[in-house]
N, C-alpha and C positions, 0 to 999 in steps of 0.2 A: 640436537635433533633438528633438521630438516625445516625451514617454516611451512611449509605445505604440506608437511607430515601432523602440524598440530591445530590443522585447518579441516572441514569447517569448525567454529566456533562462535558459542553464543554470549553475546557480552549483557550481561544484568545492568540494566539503565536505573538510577535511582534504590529505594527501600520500597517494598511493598508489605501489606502485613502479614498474618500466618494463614488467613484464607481470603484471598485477593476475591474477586466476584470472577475473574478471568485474564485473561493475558494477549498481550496485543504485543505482534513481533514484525519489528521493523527492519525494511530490506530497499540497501542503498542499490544505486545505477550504477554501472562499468561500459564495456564497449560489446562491439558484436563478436570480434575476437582478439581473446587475447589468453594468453598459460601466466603471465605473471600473478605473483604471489598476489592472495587478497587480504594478508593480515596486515600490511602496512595500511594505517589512518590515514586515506588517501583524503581529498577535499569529498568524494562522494559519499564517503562514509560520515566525515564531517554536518556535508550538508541533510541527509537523515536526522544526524544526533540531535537536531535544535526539534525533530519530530517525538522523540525520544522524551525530551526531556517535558515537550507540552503536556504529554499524557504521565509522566512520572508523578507520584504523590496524589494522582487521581483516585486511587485503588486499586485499579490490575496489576499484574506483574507486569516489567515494561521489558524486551529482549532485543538486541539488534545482532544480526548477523555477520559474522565473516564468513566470507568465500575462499572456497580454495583457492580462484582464480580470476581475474579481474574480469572475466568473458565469460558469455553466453556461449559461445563454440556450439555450435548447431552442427551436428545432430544429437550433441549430448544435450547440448541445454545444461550444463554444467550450473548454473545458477538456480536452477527451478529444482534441480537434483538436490543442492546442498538445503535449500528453503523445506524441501521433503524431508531430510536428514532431520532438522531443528524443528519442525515440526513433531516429529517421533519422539522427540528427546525431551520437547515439553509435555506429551503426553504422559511422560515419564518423573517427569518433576510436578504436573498439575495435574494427575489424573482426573476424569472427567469435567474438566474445564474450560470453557469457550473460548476459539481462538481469533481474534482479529489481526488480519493480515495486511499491513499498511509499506507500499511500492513505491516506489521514482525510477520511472525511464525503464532502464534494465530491471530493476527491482521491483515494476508493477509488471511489467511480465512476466518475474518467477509469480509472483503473489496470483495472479489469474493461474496461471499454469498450475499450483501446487495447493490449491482452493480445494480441490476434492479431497483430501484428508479427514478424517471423521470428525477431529477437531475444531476446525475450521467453521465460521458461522458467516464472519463475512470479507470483505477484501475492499480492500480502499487503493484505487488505483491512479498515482501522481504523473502525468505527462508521462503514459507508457508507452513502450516502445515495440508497435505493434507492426503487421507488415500481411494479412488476411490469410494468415496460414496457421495464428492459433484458435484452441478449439475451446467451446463455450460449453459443453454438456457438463463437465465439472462444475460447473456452477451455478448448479442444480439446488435450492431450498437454501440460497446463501444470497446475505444483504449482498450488492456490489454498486459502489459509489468510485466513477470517476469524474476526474479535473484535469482540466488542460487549458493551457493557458492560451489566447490567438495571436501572442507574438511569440510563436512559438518556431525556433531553428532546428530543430537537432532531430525531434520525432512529428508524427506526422496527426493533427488533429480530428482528420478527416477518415485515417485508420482508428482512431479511439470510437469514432460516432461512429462508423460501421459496427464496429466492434460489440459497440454498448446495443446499436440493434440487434444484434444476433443474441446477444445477453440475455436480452429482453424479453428473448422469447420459452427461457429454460427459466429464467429468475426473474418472477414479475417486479420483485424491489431491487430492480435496477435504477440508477440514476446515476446523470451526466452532465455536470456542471462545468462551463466556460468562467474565464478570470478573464477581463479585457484588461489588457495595459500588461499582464503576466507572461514571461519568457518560462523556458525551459528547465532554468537553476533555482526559481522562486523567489528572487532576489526581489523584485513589485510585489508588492500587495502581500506580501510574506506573512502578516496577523491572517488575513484573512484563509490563506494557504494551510497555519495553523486548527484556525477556528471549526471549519471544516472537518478537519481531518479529526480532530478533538471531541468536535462535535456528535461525529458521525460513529466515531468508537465508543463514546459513554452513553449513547444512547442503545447502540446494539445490546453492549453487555447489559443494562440496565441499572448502570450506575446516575446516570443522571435521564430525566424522561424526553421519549424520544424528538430529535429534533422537529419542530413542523413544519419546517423550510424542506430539509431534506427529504420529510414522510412522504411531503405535497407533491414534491418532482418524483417521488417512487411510486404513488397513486396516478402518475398522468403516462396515457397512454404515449408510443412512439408518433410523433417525434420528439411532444410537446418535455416530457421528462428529460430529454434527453440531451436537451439544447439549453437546460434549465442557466440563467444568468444571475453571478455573484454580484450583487450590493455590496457595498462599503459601506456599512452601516455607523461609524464615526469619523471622525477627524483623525488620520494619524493613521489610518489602517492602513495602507497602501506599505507600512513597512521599511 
């Protein structure tokens, strides 16, 4: 068979037990176009999986996605389509259970984009790859945490902080956190990239109580939430 015939596909990160509290489903970056196959373990896939595995053994069910295709191909949006796909499929393996939706680059733009699902609660959005032409009503009564790093090459920081105002104004628990010293691959400050992201999802589902770093930047009106700046809080964190 075909590899793009047995695509998309959801690959189960870790053990989780027989009633998880919820599932949190992780969605790697690709390019803006492209038809090549998404089941090969390319490094973007890679680099999610170390996402995968922070929240593995936490309690949720952990899920990462393949794509049919390495590309967003616009006007399909091929990637925000397949993230709808695995969405549906978990509602079908979890019924009634909370979905957090955790992105990089191309993969926080499916993850905003495919937010409005019934499932979905909140969306965690990694150096997305935004360009003021998607649309914010979806995510409507859902947490939404973005990061972006200011040494950042590839996508644009200044479309995420647009972005998270326009957020802000459908989803008051918006916040938008800056990494100084962080590029685009997460490769700087990488705990801290983790901790975040870790953070941000056990405290939705309410596995662990909610952060009050992240609450505090959700409680602060625009602009003040929105610019909110990541501490290294040890020795060593930088990654």
């Amino acid at each position: 068979m075909p590899e793009n015939q047995q695509l998309p596909r959801l690959d189960v990160v870790g053990r989780f037990g027989a009633a998880p509290p919820g599932v949190v489903l992780v969605l790697h970056g690709g390019r803006s176009t492209s038809h090549a196959s998404g089941g090969r373990r390319r490094l973007a896939y890679a680099r999610m999986l170390s996402f995968a595995w922070v929240l593995s053994g936490t309690g949720p069910a952990v899920y990462q996605l393949r794509y049919r295709y390495r590309g967003w191909n616009a006007p399909a949006k091929d990637a925000a389509r397949d993230a709808t796909w695995a969405l549906e499929d978990i509602a079908r393996r979890h019924p009634g259970l909370p979905v957090v939706l955790v992105g990089h680059s191309m993969g926080g733009r499916a993850a905003l984009t495919a937010a409005g699902a019934p499932n979905v609660v909140a969306v965690c959005a990694l150096a997305p790859w935004l360009d003021g032409s998607d649309p914010v009503n979806q995510l409507t009564e859902r947490s939404v945490l973005i990061v972006h790093g200011d040494r950042e090459r590839y996508t644009d920081p200044r479309e995420s902080y647009a972005y998270a105002v326009r957020a802000k104004q459908v989803a008051d628990r918006t916040a938008r956190f800056e990494l100084h010293g962080a590029g685009h691959y997460m490769l700087a400050r990488t705990r801290d990239w983790h901790s975040l992201v870790r953070r941000f999802a056990l405290g939705v589902l309410g596995v662990e109580p909610e952060d009050p770093v992240i609450a505090n930047a959700m409680r602060q009106p625009a602009p003040d939430g929105l610019r909110a700046v990541v501490t290294t809080s040890r020795p060593g964190a930088d990654g």
